[in-house]
C-alpha positions in Angstrom: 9.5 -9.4 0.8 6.8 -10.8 -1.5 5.7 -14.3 -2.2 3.4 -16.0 -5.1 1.2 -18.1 -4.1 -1.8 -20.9 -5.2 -4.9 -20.1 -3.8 -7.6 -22.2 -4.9 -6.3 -22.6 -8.6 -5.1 -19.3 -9.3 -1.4 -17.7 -8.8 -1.3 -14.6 -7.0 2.1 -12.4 -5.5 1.2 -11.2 -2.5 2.7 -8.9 0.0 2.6 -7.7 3.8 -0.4 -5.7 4.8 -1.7 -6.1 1.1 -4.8 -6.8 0.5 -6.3 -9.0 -2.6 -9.5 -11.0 -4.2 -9.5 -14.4 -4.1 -12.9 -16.9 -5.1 -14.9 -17.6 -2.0 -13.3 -19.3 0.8 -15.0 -21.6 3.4 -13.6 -19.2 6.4 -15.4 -16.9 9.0 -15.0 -12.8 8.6 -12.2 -12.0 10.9 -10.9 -15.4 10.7 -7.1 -15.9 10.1 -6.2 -18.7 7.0 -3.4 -20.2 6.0 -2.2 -21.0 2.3 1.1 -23.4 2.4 1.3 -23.3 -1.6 3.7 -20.9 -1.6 5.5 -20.9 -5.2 8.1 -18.7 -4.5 9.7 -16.4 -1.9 11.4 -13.4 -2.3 13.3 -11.9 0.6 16.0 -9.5 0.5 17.1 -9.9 -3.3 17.5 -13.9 -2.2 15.0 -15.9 -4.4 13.4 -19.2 -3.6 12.2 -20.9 -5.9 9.9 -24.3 -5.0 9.7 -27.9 -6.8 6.7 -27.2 -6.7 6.1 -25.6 -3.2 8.9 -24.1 -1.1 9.3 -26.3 2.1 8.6 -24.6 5.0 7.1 -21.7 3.8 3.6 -20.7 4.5 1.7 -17.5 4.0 -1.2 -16.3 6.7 -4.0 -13.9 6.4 -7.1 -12.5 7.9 -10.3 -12.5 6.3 -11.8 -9.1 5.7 -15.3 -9.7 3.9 -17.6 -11.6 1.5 -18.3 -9.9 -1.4 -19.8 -10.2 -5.1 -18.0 -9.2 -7.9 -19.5 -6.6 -10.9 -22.2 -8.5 -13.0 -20.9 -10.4 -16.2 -24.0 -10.7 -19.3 -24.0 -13.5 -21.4 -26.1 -12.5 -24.3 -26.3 -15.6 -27.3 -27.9 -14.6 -30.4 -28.4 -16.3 -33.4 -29.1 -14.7 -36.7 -32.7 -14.5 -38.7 -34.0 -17.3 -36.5 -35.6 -15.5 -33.8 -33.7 -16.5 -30.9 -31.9 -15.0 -28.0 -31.2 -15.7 -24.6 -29.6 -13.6 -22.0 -28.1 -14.5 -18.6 -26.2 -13.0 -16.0 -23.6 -14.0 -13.7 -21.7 -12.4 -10.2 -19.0 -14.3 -9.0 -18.6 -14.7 -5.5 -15.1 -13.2 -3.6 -13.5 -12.9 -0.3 -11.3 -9.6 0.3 -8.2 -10.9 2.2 -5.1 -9.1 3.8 -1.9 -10.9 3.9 -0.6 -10.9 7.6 2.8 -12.6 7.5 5.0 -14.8 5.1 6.8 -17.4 6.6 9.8 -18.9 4.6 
């Protein structure tokens, strides 16, 4: 059984006991959410597919940790004229494990 699902903006299929990276959510370590933008459900070969969301379906999960992600530079450059400017950036994520899908 798998699901897809919107979580803040971005699509991902998620699984039981699977764990993913999502941007930084406004939740506790050890807290359980609860995403209800569930796409599209897969159990047992039968497909559901929502208009946009499946009703009734829900996906839960337990918040594992707060992390950063791997540095990104942004180095801008421009030619013969003596300037450059580098900058750095490390986006912030929260390591989640899918505890149940509902639908």
């Amino acid at each position: 059984m798998y699901a897809i699902v919107d979580i803040a903006g971005q699509q991902f299929k998620v699984e039981k006991d699977g764990k993913i990276f999502v941007h930084r959510l406004d939740a506790a370590e050890g807290e359980s959410v609860e995403f209800d933008k569930v796409l599209l459900v897969e159990n047992e070969g039968k497909i559901s597919v929502g208009t946009p969301v499946v009703e009734g379906a829900k996906v839960t999960a337990k918040v594992l940790a707060h992390t950063k992600g791997e540095k990104v530079l942004v180095f801008k450059k421009k030619r013969r004229k003596g300037y450059q400017k580098m900058n750095g950036h490390r986006q912030s994520f929260t390591q989640v494990q899918i505890e149940a899908i509902v639908g």
